[in-house]
SERO-4910 file (N, C-alpha, C, O; in steps of 0.05 Angstrom, whole numbers):
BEGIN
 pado doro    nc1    nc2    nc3   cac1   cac2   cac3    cc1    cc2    cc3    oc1    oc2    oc3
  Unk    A   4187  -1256    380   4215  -1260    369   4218  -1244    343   4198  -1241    329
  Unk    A   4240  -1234    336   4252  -1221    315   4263  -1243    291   4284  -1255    292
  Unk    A   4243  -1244    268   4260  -1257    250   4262  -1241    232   4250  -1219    234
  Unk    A   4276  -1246    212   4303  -1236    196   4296  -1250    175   4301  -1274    175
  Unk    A   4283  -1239    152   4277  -1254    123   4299  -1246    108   4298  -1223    101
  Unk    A   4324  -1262    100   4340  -1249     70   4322  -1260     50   4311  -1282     50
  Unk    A   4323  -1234     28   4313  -1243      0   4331  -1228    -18   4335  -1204    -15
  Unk    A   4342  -1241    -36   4362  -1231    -61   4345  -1239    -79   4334  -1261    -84
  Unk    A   4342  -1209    -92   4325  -1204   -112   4334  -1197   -139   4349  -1178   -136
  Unk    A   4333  -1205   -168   4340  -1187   -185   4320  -1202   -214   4319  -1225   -223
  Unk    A   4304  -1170   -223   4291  -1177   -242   4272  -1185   -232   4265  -1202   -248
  Unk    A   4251  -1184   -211   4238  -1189   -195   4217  -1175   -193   4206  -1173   -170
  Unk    A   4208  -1164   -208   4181  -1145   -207   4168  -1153   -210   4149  -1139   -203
  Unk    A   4158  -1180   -221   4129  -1187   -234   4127  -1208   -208   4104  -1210   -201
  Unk    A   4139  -1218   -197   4134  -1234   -172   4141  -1220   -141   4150  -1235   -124
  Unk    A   4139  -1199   -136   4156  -1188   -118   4123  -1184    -97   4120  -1186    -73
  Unk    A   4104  -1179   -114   4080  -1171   -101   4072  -1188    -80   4064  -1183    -57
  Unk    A   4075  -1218    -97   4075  -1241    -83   4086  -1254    -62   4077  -1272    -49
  Unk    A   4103  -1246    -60   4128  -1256    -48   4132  -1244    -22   4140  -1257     -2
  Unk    A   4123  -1216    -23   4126  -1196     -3   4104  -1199     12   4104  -1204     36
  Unk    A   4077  -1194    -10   4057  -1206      8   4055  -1232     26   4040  -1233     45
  Unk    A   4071  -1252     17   4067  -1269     28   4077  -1278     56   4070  -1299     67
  Unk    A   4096  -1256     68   4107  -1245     83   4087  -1223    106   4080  -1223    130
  Unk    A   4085  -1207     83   4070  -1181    108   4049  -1196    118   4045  -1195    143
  Unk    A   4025  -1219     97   4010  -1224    125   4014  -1241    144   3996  -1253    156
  Unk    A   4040  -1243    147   4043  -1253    181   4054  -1234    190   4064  -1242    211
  Unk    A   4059  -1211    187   4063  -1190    210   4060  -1193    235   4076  -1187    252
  Unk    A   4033  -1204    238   4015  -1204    270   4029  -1229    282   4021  -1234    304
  Unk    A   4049  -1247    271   4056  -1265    285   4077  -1270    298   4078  -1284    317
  Unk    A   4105  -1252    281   4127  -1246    288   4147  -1221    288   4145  -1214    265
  Unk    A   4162  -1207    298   4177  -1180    287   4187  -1182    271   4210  -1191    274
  Unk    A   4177  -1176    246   4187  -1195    215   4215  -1162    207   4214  -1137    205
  Unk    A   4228  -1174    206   4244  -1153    192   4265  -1167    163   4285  -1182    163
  Unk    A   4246  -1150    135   4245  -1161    117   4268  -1145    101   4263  -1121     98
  Unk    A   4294  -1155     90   4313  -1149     81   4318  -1153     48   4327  -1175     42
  Unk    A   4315  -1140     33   4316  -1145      2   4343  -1126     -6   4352  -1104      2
  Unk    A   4352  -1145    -24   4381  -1140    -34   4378  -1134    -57   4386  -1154    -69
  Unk    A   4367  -1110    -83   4367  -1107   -107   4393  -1109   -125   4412  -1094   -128
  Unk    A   4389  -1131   -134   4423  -1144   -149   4422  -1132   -173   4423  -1144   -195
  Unk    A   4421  -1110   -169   4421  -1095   -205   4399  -1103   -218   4401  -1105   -243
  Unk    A   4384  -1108   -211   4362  -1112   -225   4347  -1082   -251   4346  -1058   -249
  Unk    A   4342  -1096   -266   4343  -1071   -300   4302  -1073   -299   4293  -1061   -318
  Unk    A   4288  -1082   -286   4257  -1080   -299   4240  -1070   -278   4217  -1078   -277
  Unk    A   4254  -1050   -258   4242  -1033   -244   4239  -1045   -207   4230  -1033   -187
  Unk    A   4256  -1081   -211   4244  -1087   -186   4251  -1063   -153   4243  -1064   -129
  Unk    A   4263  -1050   -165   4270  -1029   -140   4251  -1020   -132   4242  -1022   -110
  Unk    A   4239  -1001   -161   4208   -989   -157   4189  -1005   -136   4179   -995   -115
  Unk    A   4185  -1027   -144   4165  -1041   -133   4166  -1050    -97   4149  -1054    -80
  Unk    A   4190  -1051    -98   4200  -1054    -70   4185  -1035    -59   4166  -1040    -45
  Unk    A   4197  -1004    -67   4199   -983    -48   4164   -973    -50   4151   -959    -36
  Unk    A   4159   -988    -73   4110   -981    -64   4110  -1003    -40   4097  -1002    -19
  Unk    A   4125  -1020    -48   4105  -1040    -20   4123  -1030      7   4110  -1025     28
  Unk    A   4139  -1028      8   4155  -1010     37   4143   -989     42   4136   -983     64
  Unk    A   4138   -972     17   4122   -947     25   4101   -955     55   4105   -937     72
  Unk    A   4087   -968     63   4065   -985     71   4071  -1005     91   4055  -1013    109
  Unk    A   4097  -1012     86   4110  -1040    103   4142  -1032    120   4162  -1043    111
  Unk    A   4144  -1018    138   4166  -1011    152   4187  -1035    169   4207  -1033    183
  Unk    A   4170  -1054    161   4180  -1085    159   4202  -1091    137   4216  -1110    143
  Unk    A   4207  -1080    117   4217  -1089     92   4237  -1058     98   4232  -1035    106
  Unk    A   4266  -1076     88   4285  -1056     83   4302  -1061     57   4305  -1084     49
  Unk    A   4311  -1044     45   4313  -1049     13   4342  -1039     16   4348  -1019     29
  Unk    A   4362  -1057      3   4388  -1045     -1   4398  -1040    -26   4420  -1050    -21
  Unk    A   4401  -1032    -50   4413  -1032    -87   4442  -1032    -80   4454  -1021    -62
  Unk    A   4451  -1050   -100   4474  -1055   -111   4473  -1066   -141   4457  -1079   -155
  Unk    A   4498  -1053   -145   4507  -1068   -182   4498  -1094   -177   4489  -1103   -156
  Unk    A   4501  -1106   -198   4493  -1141   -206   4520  -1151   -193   4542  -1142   -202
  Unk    A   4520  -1170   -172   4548  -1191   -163   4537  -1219   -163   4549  -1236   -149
  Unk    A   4516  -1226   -177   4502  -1260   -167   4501  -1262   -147   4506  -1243   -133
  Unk    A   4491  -1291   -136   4475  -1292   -125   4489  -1299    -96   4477  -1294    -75
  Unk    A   4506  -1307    -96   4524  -1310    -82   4532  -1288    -60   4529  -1290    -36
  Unk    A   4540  -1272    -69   4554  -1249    -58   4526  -1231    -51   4527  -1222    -28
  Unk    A   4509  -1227    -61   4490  -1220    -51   4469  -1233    -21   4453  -1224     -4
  Unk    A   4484  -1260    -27   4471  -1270      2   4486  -1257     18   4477  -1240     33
  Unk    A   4504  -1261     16   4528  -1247     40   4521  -1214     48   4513  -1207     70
  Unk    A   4525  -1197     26   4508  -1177     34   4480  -1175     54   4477  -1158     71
  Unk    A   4466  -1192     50   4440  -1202     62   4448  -1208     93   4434  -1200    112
  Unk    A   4474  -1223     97   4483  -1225    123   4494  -1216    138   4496  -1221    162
  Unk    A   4506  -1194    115   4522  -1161    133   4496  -1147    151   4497  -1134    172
  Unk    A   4470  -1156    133   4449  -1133    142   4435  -1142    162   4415  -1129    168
  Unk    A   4443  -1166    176   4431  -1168    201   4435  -1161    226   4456  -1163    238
  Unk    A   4406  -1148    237   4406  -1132    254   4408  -1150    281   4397  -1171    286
  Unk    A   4423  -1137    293   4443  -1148    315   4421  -1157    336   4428  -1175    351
  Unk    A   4399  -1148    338   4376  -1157    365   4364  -1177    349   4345  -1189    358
  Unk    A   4373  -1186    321   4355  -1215    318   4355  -1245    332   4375  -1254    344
  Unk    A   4334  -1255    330   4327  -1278    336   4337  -1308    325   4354  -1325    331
  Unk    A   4314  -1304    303   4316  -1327    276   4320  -1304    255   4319  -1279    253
  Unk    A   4325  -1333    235   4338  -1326    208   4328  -1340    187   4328  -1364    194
  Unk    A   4319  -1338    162   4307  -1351    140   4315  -1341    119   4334  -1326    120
  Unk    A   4300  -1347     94   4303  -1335     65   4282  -1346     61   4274  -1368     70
  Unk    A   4271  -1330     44   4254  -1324     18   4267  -1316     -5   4281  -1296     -6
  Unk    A   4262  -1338    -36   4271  -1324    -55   4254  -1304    -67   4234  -1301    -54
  Unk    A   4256  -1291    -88   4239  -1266    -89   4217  -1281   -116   4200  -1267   -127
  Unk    A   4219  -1303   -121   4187  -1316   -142   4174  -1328   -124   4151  -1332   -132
  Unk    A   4179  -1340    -93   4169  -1359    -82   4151  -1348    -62   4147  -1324    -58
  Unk    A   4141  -1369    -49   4124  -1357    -21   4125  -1361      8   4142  -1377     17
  Unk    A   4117  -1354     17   4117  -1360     51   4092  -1382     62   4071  -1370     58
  Unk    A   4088  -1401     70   4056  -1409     72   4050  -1392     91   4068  -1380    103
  Unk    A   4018  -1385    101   4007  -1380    116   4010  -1387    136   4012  -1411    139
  Unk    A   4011  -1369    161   4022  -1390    186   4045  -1399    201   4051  -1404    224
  Unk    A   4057  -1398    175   4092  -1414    172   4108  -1401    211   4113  -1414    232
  Unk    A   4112  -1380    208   4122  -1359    231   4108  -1369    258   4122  -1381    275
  Unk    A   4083  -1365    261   4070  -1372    284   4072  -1395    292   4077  -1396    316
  Unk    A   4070  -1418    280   4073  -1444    288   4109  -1451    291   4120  -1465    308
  Unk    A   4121  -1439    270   4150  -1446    274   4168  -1432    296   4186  -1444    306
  Unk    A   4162  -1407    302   4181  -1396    328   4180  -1405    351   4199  -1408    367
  Unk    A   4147  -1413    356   4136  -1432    380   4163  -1455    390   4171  -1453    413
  Unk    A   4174  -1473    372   4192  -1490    376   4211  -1479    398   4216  -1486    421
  Unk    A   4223  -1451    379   4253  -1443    391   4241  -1426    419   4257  -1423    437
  Unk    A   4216  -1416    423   4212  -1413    450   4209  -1425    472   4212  -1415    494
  Unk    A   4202  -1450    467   4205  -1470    482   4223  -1489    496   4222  -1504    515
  Unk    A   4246  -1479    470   4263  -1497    472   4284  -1485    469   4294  -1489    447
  Unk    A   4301  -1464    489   4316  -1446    489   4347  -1460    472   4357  -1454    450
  Unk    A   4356  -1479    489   4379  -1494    465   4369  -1508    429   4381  -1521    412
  Unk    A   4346  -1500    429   4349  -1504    390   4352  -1484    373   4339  -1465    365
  Unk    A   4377  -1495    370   4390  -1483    348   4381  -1472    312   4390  -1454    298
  Unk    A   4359  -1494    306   4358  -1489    274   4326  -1509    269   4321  -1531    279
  Unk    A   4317  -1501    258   4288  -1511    244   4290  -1528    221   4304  -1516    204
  Unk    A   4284  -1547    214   4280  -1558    182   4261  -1564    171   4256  -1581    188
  Unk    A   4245  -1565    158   4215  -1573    150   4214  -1579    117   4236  -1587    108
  Unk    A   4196  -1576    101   4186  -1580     82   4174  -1559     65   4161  -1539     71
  Unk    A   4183  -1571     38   4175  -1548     15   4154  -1565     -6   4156  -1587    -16
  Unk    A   4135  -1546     -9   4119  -1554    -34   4128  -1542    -61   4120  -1520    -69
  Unk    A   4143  -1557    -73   4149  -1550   -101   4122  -1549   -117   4105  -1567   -116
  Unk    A   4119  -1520   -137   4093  -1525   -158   4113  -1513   -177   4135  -1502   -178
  Unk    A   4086  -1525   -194   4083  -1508   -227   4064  -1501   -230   4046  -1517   -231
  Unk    A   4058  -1472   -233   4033  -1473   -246   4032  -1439   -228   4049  -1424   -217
  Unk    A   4001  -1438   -233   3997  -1401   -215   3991  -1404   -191   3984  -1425   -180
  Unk    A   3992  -1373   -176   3996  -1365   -150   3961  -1363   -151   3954  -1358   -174
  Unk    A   3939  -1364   -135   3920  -1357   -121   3923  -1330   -112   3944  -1317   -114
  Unk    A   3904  -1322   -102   3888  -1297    -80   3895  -1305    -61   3902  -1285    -48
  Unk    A   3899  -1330    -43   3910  -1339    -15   3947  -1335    -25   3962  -1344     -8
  Unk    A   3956  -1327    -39   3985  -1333    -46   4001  -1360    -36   4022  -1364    -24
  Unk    A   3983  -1376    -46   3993  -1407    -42   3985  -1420    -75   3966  -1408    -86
  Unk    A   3996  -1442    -89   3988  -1448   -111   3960  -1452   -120   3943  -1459   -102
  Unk    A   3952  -1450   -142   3925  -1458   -145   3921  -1481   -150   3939  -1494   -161
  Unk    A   3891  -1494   -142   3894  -1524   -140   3900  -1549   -165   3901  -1574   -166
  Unk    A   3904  -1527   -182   3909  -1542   -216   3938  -1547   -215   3951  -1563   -229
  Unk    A   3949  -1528   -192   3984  -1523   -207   3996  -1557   -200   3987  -1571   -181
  Unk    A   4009  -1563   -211   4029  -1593   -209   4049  -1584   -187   4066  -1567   -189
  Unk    A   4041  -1605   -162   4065  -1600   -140   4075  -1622   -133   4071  -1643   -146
  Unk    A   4088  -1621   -113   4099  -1638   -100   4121  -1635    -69   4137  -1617    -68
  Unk    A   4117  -1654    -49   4123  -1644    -21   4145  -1652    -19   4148  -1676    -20
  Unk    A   4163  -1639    -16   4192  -1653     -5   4208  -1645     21   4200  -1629     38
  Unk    A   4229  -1656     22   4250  -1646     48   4280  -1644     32   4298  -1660     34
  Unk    A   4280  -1622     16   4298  -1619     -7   4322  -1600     12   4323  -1595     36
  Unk    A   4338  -1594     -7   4361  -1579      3   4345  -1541     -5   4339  -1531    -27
  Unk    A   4343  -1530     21   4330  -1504      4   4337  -1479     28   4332  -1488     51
  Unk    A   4344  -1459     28   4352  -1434     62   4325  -1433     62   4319  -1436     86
  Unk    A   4300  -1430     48   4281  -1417     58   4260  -1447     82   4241  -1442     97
  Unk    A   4272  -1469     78   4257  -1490     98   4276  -1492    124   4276  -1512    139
  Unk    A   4292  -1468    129   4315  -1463    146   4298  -1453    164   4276  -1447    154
  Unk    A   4303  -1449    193   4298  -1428    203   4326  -1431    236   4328  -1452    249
  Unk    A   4341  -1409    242   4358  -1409    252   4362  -1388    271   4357  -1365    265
  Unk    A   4376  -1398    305   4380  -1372    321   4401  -1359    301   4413  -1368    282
  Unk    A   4401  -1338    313   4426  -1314    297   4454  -1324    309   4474  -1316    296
  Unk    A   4459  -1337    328   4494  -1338    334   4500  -1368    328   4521  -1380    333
  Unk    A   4466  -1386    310   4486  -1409    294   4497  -1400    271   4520  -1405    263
  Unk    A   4472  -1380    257   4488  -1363    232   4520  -1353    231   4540  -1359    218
  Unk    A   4514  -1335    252   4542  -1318    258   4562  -1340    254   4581  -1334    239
  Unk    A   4561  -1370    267   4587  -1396    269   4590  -1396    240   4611  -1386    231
  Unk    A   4565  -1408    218   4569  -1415    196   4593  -1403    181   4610  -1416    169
  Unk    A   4588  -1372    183   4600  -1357    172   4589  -1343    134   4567  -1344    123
  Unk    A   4608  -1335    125   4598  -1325     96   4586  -1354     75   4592  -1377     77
  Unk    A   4571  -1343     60   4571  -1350     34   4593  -1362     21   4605  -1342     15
  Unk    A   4605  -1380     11   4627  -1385     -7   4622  -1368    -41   4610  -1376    -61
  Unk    A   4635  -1349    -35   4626  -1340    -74   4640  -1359    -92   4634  -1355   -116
  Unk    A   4654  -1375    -87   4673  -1395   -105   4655  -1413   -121   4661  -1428   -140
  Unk    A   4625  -1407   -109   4604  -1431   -124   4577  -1398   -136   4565  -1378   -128
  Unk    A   4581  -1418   -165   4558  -1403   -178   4528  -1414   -173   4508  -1400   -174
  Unk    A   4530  -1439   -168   4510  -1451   -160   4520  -1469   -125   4543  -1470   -116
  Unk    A   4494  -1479   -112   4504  -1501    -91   4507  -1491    -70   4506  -1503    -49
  Unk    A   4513  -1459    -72   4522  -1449    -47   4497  -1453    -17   4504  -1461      5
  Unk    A   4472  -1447    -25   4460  -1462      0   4466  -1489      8   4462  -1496     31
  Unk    A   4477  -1506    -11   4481  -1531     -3   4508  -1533     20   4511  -1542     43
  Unk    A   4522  -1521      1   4551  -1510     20   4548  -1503     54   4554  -1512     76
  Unk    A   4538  -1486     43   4519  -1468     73   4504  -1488     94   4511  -1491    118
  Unk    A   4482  -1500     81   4468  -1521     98   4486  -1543    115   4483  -1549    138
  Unk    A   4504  -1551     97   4530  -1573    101   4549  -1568    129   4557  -1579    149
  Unk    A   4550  -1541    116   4568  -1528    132   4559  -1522    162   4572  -1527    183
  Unk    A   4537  -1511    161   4517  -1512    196   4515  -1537    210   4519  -1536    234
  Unk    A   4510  -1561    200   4508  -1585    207   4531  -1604    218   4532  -1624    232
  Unk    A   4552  -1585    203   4578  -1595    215   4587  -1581    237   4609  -1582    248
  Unk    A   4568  -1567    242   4578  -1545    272   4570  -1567    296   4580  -1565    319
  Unk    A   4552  -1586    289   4530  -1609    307   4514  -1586    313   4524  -1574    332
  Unk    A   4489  -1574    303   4472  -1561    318   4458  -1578    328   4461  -1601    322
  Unk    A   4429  -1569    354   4414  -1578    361   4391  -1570    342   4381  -1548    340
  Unk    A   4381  -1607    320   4373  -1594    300   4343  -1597    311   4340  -1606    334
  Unk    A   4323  -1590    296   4287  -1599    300   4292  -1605    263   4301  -1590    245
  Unk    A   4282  -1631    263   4261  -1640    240   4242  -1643    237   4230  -1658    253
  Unk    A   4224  -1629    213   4197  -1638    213   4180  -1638    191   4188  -1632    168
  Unk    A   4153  -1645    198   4135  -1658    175   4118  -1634    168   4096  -1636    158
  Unk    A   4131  -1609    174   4105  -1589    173   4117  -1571    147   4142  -1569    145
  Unk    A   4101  -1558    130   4105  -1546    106   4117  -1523    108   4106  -1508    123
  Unk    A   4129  -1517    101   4158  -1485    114   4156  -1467     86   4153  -1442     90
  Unk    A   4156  -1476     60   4156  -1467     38   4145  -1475     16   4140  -1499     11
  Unk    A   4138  -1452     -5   4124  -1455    -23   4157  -1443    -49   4171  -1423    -51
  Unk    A   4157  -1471    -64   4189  -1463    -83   4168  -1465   -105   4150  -1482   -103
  Unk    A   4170  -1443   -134   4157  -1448   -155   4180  -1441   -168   4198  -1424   -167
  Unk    A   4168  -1470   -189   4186  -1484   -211   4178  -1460   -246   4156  -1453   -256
  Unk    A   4192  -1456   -249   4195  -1441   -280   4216  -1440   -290   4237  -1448   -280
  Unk    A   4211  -1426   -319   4238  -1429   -341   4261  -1403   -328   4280  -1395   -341
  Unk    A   4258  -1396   -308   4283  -1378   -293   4298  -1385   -273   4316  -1370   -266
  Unk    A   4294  -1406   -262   4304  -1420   -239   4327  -1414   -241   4329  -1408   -265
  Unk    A   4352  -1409   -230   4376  -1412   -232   4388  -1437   -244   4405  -1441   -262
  Unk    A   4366  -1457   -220   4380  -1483   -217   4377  -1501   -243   4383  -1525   -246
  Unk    A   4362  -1479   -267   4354  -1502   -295   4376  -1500   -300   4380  -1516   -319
  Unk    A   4399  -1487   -294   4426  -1492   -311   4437  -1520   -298   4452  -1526   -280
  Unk    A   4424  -1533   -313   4437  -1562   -293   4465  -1566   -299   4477  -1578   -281
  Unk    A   4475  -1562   -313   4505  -1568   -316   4525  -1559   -292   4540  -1569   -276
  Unk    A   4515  -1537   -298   4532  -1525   -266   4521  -1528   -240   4536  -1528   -220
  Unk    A   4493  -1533   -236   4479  -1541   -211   4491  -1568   -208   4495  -1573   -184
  Unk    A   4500  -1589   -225   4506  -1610   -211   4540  -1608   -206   4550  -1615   -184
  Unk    A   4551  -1603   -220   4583  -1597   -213   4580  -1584   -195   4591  -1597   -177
  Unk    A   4568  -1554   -179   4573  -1546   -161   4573  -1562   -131   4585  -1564   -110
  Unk    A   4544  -1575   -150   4534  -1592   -118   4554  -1615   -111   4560  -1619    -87
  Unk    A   4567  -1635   -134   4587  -1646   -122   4616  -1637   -105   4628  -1643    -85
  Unk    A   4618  -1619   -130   4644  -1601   -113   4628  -1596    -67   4637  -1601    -45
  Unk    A   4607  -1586    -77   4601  -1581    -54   4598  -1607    -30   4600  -1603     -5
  Unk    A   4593  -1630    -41   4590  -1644    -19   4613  -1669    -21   4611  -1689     -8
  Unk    A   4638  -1664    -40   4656  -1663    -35   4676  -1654    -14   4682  -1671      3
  Unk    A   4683  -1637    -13   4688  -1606      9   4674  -1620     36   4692  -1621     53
  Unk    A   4652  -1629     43   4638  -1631     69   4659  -1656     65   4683  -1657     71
  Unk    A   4643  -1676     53   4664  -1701     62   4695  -1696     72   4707  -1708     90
  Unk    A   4705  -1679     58   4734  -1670     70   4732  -1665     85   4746  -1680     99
  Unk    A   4720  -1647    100   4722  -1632    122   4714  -1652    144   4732  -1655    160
  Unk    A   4694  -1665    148   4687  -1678    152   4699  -1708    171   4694  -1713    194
  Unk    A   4711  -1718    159   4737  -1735    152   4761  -1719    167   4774  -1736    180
  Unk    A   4772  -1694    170   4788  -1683    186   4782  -1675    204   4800  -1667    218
  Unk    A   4759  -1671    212   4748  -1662    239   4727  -1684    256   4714  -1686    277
  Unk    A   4731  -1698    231   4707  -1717    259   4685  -1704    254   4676  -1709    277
  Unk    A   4667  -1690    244   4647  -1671    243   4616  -1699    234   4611  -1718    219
  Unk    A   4603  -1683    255   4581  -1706    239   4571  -1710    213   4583  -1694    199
  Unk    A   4552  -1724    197   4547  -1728    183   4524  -1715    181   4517  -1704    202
  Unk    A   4501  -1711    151   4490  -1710    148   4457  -1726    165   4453  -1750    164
  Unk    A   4440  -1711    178   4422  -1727    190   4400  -1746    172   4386  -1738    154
  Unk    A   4402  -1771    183   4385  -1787    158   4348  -1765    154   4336  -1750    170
  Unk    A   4345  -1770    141   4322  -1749    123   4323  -1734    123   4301  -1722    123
  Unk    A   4343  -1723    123   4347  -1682    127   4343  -1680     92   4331  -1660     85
  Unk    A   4352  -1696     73   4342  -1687     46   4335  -1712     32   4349  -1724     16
  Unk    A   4313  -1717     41   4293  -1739     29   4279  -1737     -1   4266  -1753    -14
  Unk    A   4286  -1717     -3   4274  -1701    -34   4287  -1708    -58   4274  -1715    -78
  Unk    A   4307  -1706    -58   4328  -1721    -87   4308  -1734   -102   4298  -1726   -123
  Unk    A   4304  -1754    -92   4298  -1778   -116   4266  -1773   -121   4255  -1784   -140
  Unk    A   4253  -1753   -102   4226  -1759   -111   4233  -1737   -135   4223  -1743   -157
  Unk    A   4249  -1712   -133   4241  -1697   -158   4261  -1693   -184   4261  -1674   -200
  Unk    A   4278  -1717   -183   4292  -1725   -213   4269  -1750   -220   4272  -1759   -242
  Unk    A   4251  -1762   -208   4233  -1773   -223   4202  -1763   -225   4184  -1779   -232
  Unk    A   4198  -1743   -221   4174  -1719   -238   4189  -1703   -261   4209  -1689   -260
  Unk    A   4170  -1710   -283   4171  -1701   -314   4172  -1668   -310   4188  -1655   -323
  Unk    A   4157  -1656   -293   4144  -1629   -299   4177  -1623   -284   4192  -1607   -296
  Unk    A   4184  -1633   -267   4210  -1614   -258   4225  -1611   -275   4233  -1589   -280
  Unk    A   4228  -1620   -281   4254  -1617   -316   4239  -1604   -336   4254  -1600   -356
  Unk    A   4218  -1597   -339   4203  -1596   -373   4200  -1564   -362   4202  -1554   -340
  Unk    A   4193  -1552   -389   4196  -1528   -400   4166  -1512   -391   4147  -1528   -393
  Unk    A   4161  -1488   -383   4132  -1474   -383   4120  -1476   -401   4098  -1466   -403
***
């Protein structure tokens, strides 16, 4: 099967090695076709792209001015190639686990009507290893949080979803996720680890002020919609994660 990695990148050079790598070595497991969106990025992450593409004909690199993060996903969704399969994200600090592809496409071949994947992310702090998975010091933790990269999706549930909302500076995967679920896909839940999210002082999401206004606005909006269409609800444990990580210290605290 053909999957389709979006990654919106910017400022991304010092983790890009990682990130990518953590990608190419599953090559051997799926037709990975790896899509990076350079959002104006100013500290060379272009450069770095185009050494590891040099090498990886897997990875396709697009530059644009700075538009956030937002509008850059969208870009990301213009660039999908029409013979795809599945669909994911990778952000450009985070990782892929080992494996992740081979064991996860298995599902949707089996099971020609599933629609969309959900799984589990290991939040850390701390450093990347030689395996590009955390090292065993780093402070983690397992959840079933709101995240695109524990997504994995055929391409014509995407296509339903539709765009990105740019109206949100933050939330917009939340928007996004909300928004698929109200299509009723045929979902798969599960207990198996999909992503590696690392926690640092760049997160987008430390701007909590606006991460939480967006997110209500956002699941506001669903309840509306929701409510006029009859649309289902949220599936119970689809984000079981909330409460475990507003009560870890290290998620909130500083590098």
């Amino acid at each position: 099967m053909k999957v389709a990695v979006m990654m919106a990148a910017y400022n991304a050079a010092a983790t890009l090695d990682y990130s990518l790598g953590s990608l190419l070595r599953q090559r051997g497991d799926a037709k990975l076709d790896i899509i990076v969106v350079n959002d104006g990025s100013t500290d060379g992450t272009g450069d770095v792209v185009r050494r590891i593409a040099a090498e990886a004909p897997e990875i396709r690199l697009i530059e644009t001015p700075n538009q956030g993060i937002t509008r850059t996903r969208n870009m990301l969704l213009d660039a999908l190639a029409p013979d795809t399969d599945l669909v994911t994200t990778l952000d450009s600090d985070d990782l892929s686990p080992a494996g992740r592809f081979a064991r996860d496409i298995r599902w949707f071949a089996e099971d020609p009507d599933l629609d969309m994947h959900y799984g589990y992310m290991q939040v850390f702090r701390g450093a990347i290893g030689d395996d590009l998975a955390p090292v065993a010091s780093a402070l983690t933790a397992r959840v079933r949080g709101i995240h695109l990269g524990t997504l994995l999706a055929r391409l014509p549930l995407v296509q339903r979803i539709g765009k990105f909302d740019d109206a949100f500076a933050q939330a917009e995967d939340t928007d996004y996720i909300f928004r698929a679920l109200e299509l009723s896909p045929n979902v798969k839940l599960v207990d198996d680890l999909c992503y590696f999210y690392r926690r640092h002082n760049g997160n987008i999401s430390r701007d909590t002020a606006t991460a939480r206004r967006d997110f209500a606005r956002a699941t506001l909006m669903s309840i509306r919609r929701r409510r006029a269409t009859n649309a289902p609800g949220v599936p119970a444990g689809f984000f079981d994660g909330s409460e475990t990580l507003g009560g870890i210290d290290w998620w909130h605290g500083d590098d």
